[in-house]
N, C-alpha and C positions, 0 to 999 in steps of 0.2 A: 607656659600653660599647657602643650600637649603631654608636658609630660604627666600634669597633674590627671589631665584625664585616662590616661591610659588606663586607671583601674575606676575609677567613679564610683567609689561608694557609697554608694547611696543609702541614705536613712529612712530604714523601714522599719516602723515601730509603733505600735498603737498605746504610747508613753504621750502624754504633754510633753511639750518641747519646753526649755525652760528659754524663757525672754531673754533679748541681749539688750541694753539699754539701746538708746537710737545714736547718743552721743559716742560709744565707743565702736573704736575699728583697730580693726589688727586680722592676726590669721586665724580663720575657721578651723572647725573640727575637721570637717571634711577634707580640708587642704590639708593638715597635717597630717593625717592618716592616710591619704593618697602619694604624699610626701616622700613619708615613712615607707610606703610598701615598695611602693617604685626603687628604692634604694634598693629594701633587700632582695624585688626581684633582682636587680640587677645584682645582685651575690648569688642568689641563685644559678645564675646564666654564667658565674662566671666557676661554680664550684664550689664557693665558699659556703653556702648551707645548701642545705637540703629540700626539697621539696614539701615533706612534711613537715619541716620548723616553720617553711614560711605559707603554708598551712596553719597552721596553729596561731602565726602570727598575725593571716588574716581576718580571724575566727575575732582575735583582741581586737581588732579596730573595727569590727562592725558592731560589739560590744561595746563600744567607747561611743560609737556615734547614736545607738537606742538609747543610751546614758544620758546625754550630754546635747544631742542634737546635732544634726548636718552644720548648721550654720552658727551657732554658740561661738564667741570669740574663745581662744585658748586662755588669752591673760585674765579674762572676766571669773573662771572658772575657779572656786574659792574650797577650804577645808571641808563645809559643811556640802559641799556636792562629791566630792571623795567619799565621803563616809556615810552618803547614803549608797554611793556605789557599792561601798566594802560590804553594807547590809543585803545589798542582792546578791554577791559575790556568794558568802558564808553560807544564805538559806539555799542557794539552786545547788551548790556545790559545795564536795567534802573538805574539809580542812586542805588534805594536799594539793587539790587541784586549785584551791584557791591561795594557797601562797605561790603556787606557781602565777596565776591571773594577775596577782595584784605586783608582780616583779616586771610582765609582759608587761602591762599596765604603763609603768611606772618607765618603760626603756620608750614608748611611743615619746613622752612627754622628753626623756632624754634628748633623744633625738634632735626634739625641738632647736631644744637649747642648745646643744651642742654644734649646732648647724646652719645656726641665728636666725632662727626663723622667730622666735621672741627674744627679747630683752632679758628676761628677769626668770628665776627658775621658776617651777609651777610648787605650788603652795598645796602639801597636801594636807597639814594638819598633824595631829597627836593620832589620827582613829585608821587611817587608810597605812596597815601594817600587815601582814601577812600572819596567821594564826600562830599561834607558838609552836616548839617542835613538840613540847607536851601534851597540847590538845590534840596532835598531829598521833602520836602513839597512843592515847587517849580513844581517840576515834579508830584505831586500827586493831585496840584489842579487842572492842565490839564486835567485828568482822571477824568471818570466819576466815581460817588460814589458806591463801593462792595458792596451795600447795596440790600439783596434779601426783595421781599414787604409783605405783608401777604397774597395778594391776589395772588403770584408767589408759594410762599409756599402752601398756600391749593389746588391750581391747581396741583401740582406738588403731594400732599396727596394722591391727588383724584385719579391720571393717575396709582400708584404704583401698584407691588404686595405686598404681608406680607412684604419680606426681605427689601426694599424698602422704605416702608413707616417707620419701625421701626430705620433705619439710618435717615433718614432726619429728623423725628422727634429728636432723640435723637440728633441728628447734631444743630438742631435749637433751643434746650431744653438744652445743656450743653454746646456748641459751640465743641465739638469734634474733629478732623480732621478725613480723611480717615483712614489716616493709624493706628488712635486711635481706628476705630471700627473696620478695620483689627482684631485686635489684643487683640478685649474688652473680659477678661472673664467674665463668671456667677455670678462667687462669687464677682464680683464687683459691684453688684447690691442686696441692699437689699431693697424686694418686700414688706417686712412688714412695713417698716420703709418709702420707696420711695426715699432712699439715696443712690447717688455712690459715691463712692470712688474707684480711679481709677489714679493714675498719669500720666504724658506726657510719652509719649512715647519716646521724642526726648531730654527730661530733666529729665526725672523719680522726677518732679517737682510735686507734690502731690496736686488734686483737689479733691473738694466736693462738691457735686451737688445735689439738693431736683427734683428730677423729676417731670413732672407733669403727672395727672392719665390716660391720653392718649400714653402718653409716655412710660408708665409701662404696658399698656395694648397692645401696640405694639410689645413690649419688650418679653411680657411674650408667646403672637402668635407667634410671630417668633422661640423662644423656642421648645414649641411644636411640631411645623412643621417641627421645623430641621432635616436634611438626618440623618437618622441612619449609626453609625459607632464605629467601636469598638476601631478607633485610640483614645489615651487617649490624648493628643494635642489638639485633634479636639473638643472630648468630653466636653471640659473647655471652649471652646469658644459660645459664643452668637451666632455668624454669623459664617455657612458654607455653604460651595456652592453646587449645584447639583449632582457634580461632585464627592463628596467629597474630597475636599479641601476647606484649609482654605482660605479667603479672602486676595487680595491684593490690596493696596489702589490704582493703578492704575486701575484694574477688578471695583471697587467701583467708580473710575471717568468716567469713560466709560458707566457703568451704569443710572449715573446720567444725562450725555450727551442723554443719548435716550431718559428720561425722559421729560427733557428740551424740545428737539426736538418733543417728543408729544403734549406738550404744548405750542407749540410756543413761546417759550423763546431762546433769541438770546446770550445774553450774561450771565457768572455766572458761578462759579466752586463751587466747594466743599469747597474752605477757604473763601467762601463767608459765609457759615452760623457760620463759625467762630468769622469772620469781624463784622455780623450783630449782634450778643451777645455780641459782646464786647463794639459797638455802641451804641446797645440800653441801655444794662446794663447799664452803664455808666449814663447814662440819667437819671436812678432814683436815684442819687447821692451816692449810695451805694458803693463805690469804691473796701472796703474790700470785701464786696461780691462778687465782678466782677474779685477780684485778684485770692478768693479761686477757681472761676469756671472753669476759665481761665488758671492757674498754669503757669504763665507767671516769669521769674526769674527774671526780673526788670522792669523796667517802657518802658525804650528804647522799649521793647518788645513790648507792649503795644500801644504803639506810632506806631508800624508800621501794626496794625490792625485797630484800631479807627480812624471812617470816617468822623468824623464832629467835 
């Protein structure tokens, strides 16, 4: 039982709960999602994901419990409560993000079963499926292309300070995410050579990257300048903050937001210069090179960065 409470999710929702009959018993929502998380903290702690996935993954089980209820037994839980799920799913969120939801979804329940915490698998129905991949491209040629310009980039060079300028460079130069230079160390950069090696963060999916010489000399300023500190954590990293502390890829999109806003840019995030490496790559037909940069685990991946 402690270990059930270590996360206690609790059910916060101004939803009607849906009744559990009196006669049935088995395991709660709440149990199996405190279950579930407990595990994958404990993959967390041990390496095997990341911080952000099991982020995301607790984002799903507090979603499952507004759903469904803290206390709703698992096996009681029938087709037609799936597919009003799938209905809230589709209107709050775009197509992709909700085939992503409805896989998250779909792996708590796994779990379950897999680990015998119920008998019988979970019953989701004909309706609780993930949008098609054509509604999915459907929905994306509506939207304007994530495509940052070059003349959006050197305006945005020019506005930086050190720390700054050495992320977007390197964001535009390997396609990185935030939470990838969150978390970049030193020795993933070699300054002799101009090569990173560096895996995903969110797949520990192994990239390798030739820098270019602005990139390695942003790289190497920001080094420099970094706050002195004696935490060994910190020491290994690229990027620390004023503060001393490490960066967190929220701090690094907020950043980038005031940037933007100096520069009179309206629209754009940070998986934009992701998006735009993967776009352009692509473009010189090189594809293996665009996989190793990228460290993407299959094409699907791929498909949902590539703008053209």
């Amino acid at each position: 039982m402690a270990a059930i409470e270590r996360h206690n999710l609790e059910y916060a929702s101004h939803k009607v709960r849906v009744p559990v009959p009196e006669s049935f018993s088995g395991l709660s929502v709440h149990d199996c999602v405190n279950r579930f998380l407990n595990q994958k903290l404990d993959e967390q702690d041990a390496g095997q994901i990341s911080e952000r996935w099991y982020s995301d993954l607790y984002k799903v089980c507090q979603f499952i419990l507004e759903q469904f209820g803290r206390d709703r037994a698992i096996e009681s839980i029938e087709p037609n409560d799936f597919a009003k799920m799938r209905l809230v799913l589709v209107k709050k969120h775009s197509p992709t993000i909700s085939r992503n939801l409805v896989s998250r979804v779909k792996s708590v329940f796994k779990f379950a079963k897999d680990t015998h915490l119920i008998d019988n698998e979970v019953d989701y129905g004909v309706s609780f499926k993930p949008p098609s991949k054509a509604l999915v491209r459907k929905h994306r040629a509506t939207k304007p292309k994530a495509l940052w310009t070059p003349e959006q980039v050197n305006a945005m060079v020019d506005k930086c300070n050190t720390t700054m300028r050495a992320m977007i460079l390197l964001a535009i130069n390997s396609g990185v995410n935030n939470s990838d230079i969150a978390n970049l160390p030193i020795k993933a950069i070699d300054f002799k050579t101009g090569w990173m090696d560096f895996p995903r963060a969110k797949t520990f999916v192994q990239r390798r990257v030739l820098l270019w010489p602005e990139t390695l000399a942003a790289l190497k300023e920001q080094i420099e300048s970094k706050t002195e500190t004696d935490d060994k954590d910190l020491i290994r990293l690229v990027f620390v903050t004023r503060w001393h502390k490490s960066w967190s890829m929220f701090a690094v999109h907020n950043e980038l937001e005031n940037i933007k806003k100096a520069c009179d840019i309206e629209l754009g995030s940070f998986t934009w210069f992701r998006k735009t490496v993967q776009t352009i790559g692509e473009n010189t037909g090189d594809i293996i090179a665009v996989k190793a940069i990228m460290g993407h685990v299959d094409d699907s991946i791929s498909d949902h960065y590539r703008q053209e």
